[in-house]
C-alpha positions as CSV (number, residue, x, y, z in Angstrom):
1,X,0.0,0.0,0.0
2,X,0.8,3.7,-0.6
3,X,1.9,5.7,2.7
4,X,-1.0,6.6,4.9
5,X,-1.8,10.2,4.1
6,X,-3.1,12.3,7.2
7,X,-4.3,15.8,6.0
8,X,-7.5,16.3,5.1
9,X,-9.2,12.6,6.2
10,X,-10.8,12.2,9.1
11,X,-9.6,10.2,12.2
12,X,-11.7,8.7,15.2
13,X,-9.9,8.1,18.4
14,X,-11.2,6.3,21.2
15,X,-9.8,6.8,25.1
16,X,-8.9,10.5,23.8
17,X,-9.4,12.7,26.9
18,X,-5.9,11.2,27.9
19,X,-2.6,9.1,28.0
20,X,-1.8,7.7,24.3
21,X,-5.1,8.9,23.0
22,X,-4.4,12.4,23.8
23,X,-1.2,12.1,22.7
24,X,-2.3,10.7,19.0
25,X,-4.8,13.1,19.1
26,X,-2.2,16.0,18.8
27,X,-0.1,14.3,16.7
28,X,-2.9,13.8,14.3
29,X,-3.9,17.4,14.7
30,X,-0.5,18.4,13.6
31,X,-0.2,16.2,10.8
32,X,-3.4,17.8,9.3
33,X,-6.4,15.5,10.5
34,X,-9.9,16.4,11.1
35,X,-10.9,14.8,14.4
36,X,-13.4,12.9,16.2
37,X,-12.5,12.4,20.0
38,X,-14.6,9.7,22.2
39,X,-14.2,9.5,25.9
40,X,-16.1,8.9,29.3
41,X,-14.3,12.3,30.6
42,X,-16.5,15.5,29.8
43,X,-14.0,17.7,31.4
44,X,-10.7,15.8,30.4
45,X,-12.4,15.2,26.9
46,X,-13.4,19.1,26.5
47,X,-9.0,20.2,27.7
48,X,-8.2,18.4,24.8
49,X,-10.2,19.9,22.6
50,X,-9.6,23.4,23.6
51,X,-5.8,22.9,23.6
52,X,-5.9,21.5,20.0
53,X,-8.6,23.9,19.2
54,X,-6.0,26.8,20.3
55,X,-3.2,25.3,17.8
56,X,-5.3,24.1,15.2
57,X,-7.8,26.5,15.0
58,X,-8.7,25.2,11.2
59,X,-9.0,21.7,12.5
60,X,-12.7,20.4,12.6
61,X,-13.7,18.4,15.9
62,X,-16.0,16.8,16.6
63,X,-16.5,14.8,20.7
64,X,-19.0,12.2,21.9
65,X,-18.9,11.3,25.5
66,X,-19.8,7.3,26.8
67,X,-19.0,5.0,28.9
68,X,-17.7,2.4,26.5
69,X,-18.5,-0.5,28.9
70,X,-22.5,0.8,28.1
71,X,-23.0,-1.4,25.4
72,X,-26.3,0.0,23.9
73,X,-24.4,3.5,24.7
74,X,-21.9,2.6,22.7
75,X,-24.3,1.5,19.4
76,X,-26.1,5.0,19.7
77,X,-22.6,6.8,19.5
78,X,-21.3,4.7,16.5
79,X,-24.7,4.9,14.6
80,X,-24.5,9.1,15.2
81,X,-20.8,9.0,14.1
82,X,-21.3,7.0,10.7
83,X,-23.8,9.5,10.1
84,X,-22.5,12.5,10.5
85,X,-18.7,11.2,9.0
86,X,-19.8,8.8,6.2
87,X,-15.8,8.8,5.2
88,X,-13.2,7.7,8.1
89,X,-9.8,7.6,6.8
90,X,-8.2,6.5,10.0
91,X,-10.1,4.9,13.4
92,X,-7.9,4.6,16.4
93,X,-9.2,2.0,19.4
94,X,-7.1,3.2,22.0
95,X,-9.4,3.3,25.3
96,X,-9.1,0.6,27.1
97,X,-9.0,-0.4,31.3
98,X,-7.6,-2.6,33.9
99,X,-8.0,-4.9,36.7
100,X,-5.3,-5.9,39.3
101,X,-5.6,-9.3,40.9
102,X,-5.6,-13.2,39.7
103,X,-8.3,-14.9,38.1
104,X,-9.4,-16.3,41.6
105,X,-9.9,-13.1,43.3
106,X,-12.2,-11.2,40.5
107,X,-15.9,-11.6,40.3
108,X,-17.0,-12.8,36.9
109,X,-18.9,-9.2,36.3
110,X,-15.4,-7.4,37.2
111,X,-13.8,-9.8,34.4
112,X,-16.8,-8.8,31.8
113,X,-16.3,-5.3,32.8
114,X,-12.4,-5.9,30.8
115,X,-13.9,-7.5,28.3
116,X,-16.3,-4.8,27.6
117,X,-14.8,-2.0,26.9
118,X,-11.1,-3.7,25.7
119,X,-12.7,-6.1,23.3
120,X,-16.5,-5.7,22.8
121,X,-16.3,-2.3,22.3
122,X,-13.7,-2.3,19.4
123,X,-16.1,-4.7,17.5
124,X,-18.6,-3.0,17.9
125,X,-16.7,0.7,16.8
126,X,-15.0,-1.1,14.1
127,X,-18.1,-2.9,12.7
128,X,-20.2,-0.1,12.9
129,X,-17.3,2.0,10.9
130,X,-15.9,0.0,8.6
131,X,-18.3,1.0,5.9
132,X,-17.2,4.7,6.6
133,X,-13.5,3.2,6.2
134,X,-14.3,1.1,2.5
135,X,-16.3,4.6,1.5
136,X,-12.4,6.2,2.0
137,X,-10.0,5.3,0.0
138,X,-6.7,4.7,1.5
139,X,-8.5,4.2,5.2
140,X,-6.6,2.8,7.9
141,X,-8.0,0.8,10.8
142,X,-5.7,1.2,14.6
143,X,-6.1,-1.4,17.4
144,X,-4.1,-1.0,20.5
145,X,-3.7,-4.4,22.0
146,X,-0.8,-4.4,24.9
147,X,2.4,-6.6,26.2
148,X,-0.1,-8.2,27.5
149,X,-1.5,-9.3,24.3
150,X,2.2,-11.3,23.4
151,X,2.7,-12.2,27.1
152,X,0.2,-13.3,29.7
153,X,1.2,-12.4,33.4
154,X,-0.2,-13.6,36.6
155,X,-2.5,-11.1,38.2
156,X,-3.8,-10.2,34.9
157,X,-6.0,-12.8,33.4
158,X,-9.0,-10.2,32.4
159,X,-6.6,-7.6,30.9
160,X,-4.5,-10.2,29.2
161,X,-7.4,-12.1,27.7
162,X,-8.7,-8.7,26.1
163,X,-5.9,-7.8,24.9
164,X,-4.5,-11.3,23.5
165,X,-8.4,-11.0,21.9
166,X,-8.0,-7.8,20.5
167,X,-5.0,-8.8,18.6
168,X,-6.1,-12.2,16.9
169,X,-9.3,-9.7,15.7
170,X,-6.9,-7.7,14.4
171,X,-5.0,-10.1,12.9
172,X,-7.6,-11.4,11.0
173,X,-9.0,-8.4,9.6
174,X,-5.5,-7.3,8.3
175,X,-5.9,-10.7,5.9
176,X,-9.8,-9.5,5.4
177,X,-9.3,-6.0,4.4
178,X,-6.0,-5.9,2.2
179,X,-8.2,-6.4,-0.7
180,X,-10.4,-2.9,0.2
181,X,-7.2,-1.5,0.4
182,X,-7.7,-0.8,4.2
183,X,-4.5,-0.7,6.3
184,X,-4.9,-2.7,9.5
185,X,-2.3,-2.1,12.6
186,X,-2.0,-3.9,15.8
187,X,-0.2,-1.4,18.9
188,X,1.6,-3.6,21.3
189,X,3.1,-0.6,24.0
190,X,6.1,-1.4,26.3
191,X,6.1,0.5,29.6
192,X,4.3,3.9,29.1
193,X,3.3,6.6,31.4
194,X,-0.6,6.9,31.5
195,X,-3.2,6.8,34.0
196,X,-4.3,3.3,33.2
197,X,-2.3,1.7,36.4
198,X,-3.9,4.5,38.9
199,X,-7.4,4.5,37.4
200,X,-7.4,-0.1,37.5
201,X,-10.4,-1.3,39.4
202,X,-8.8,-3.9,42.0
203,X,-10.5,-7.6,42.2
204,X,-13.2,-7.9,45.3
205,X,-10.5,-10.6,46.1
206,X,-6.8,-8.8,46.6
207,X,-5.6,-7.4,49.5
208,X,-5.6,-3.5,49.6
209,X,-2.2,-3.6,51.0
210,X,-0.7,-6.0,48.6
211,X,-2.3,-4.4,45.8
212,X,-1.0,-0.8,46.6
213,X,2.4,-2.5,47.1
214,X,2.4,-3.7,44.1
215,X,1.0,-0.6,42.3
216,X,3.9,1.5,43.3
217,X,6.3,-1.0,42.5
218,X,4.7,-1.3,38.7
219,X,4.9,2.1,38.2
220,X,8.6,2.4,38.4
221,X,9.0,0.5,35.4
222,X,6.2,3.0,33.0
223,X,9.0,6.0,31.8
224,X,8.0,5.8,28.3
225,X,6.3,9.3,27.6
226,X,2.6,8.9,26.0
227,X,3.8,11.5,23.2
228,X,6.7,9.3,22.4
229,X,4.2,6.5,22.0
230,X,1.9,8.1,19.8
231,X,4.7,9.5,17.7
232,X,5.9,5.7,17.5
233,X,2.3,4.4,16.7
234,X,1.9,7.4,13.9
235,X,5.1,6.8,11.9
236,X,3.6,3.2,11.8
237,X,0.0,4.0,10.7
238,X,2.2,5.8,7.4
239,X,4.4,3.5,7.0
240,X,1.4,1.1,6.7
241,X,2.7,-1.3,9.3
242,X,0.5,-4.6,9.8
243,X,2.2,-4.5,13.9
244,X,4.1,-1.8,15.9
245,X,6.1,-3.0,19.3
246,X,6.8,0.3,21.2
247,X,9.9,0.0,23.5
248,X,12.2,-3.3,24.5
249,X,9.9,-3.7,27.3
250,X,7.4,-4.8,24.3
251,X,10.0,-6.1,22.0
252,X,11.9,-8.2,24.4
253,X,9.3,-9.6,26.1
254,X,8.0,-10.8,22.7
255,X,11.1,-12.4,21.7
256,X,11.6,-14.2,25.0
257,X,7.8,-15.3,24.8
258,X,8.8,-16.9,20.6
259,X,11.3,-18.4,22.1
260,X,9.8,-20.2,25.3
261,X,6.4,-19.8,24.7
262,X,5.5,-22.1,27.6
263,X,8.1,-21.3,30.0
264,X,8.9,-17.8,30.1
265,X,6.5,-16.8,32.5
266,X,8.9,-17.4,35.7
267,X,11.7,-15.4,33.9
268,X,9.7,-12.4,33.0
269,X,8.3,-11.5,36.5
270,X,11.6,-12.3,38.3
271,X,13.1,-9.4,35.6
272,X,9.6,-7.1,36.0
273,X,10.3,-7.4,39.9
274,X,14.0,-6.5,39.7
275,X,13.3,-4.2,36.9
276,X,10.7,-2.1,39.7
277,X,13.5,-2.6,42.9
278,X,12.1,-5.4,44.7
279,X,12.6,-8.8,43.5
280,X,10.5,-10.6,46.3
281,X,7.7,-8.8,45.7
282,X,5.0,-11.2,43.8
283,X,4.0,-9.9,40.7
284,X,-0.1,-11.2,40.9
285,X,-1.6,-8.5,41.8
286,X,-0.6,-5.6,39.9
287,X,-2.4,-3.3,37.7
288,X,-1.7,-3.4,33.5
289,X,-0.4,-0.6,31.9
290,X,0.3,0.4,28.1
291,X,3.3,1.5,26.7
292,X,7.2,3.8,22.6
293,X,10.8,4.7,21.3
294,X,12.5,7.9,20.6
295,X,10.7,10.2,18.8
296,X,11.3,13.9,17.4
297,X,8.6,15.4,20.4
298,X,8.7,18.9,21.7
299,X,1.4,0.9,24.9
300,X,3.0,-2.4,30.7
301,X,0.2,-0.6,28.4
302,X,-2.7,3.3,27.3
303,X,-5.3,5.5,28.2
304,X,-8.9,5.1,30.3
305,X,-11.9,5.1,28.2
């Protein structure tokens, strides 16, 4: 395929009111793109626009507010938005949530709650827009799946599951839509600084103490900038690039996982422990995280929805 071109298409971004999708949401601006932000965060959502609105003033935005987890909620937004932008030329799935704690101390409706808005929703946003997408030609269709989506930890069987979900979807639709000549690109962030980690809902199960341990251990290892990230993620989407690793905490993790796909589970949370300062500390209950590489600025793993 040709390189993406960003000025003068419109591009929808999920999770935009902060974290990667903020981030993109800039970049995009700069780069020329009309915009369509979607986020559960009135006030957050509304900064964002006004900040882009300040340095863009020719940009056209447009911002629907829902709680992505609101599955009807969700079908009345996407319905609204292929009305009003028949043509997409670029939709971003970027919000996305997490859950600390092992599979055995989550409620099933906590674990659903992941699912949700990490998986269900992008079907349902990407089904709903891909005739927008076809009607554009040169489209390009954005999932941002996680680590988590090469590597499954302990203490994140919801978040994993999502994410490992969102990327076989992804996968296949890369195959599906080559012939439209729709560009398909799975995100799989390293260790990036968003609010994802502070905002995880903790299973009815984990320990308080434990959990908040664990937190502040995990966040030592998220120093990847969010710009950086969406600058990474950006250069992909025009390069056309069917999969973008963001960081060696993505890209080494992946290799190790190629390499001992059933066995390097032990190795990678003695390294995430000694990584964060405390290699005694168990790694089960701690919050998921998305995460980029060196980028020309001023998905372990993104953004809330």
């Amino acid at each position: 395929m040709r390189d993406f071109v960003f000025p003068g298409g419109t591009a929808v971004v999920t999770g935009a009111a902060s974290g990667i999708g903020e981030a993109l949401a800039r970049g995009l601006a700069r780069r020329g793109a009309d915009l369509v932000l979607v986020d559960r965060d009135a006030d957050r959502l509304d900064t964002v626009v006004d900040a882009i609105r300040a340095a863009h003033p020719d940009r056209q935005l447009s911002t629907y507010v829902v709680d992505l987890a609101d599955g009807a909620a969700t079908a009345r937004v996407a319905e609204e938005i292929r009305q009003r932008h028949p043509r997409v030329r670029l939709l971003v799935n970027n919000a996305g949530v997490a859950l600390g704690g092992r599979f055995d101390q989550v409620t099933l409706d906590e674990f659903s709650w992941v699912i949700d808005i990490n998986f269900r929703a992008v079907v349902q946003l990407t089904h709903a827009l891909l005739p927008a997408l076809k009607a554009e030609p040169g489209a390009h269709l954005v999932n941002i799946s996680s680590l988590f989506g090469l590597i499954a930890p302990p203490g994140q069987a919801a978040y994993s599951a999502s994410k490992f979900a969102v990327r076989g979807f992804t996968e296949a639709l890369r195959h599906e839509l080559v012939d439209d000549g729709i560009g398909v690109t799975s995100v799989h962030p390293g260790g990036i600084n968003t609010r994802i980690a502070q905002n995880a809902r903790v299973g009815s199960g984990v320990d308080p103490e434990e959990y908040e341990t664990g937190l502040r251990q995990f966040e030592k290892l998220l120093s990847i900038p969010p710009e950086r990230a969406a600058e990474v993620i950006l250069r992909g989407v025009r390069r056309r690039r069917g999969r973008v690793l963001i960081g060696w905490s993505a890209k080494l993790p992946d290799l190790l996982a190629r390499i001992a796909p059933a066995s390097y589970g032990k190795l990678l949370v003695t390294g995430l422990n000694r990584a964060a300062g405390d290699p005694a500390r168990r790694a089960t209950a701690v919050p998921a995280a998305r995460q980029p590489e060196p980028a020309p600025v001023t998905d372990p793993t993104g953004g809330p929805a």
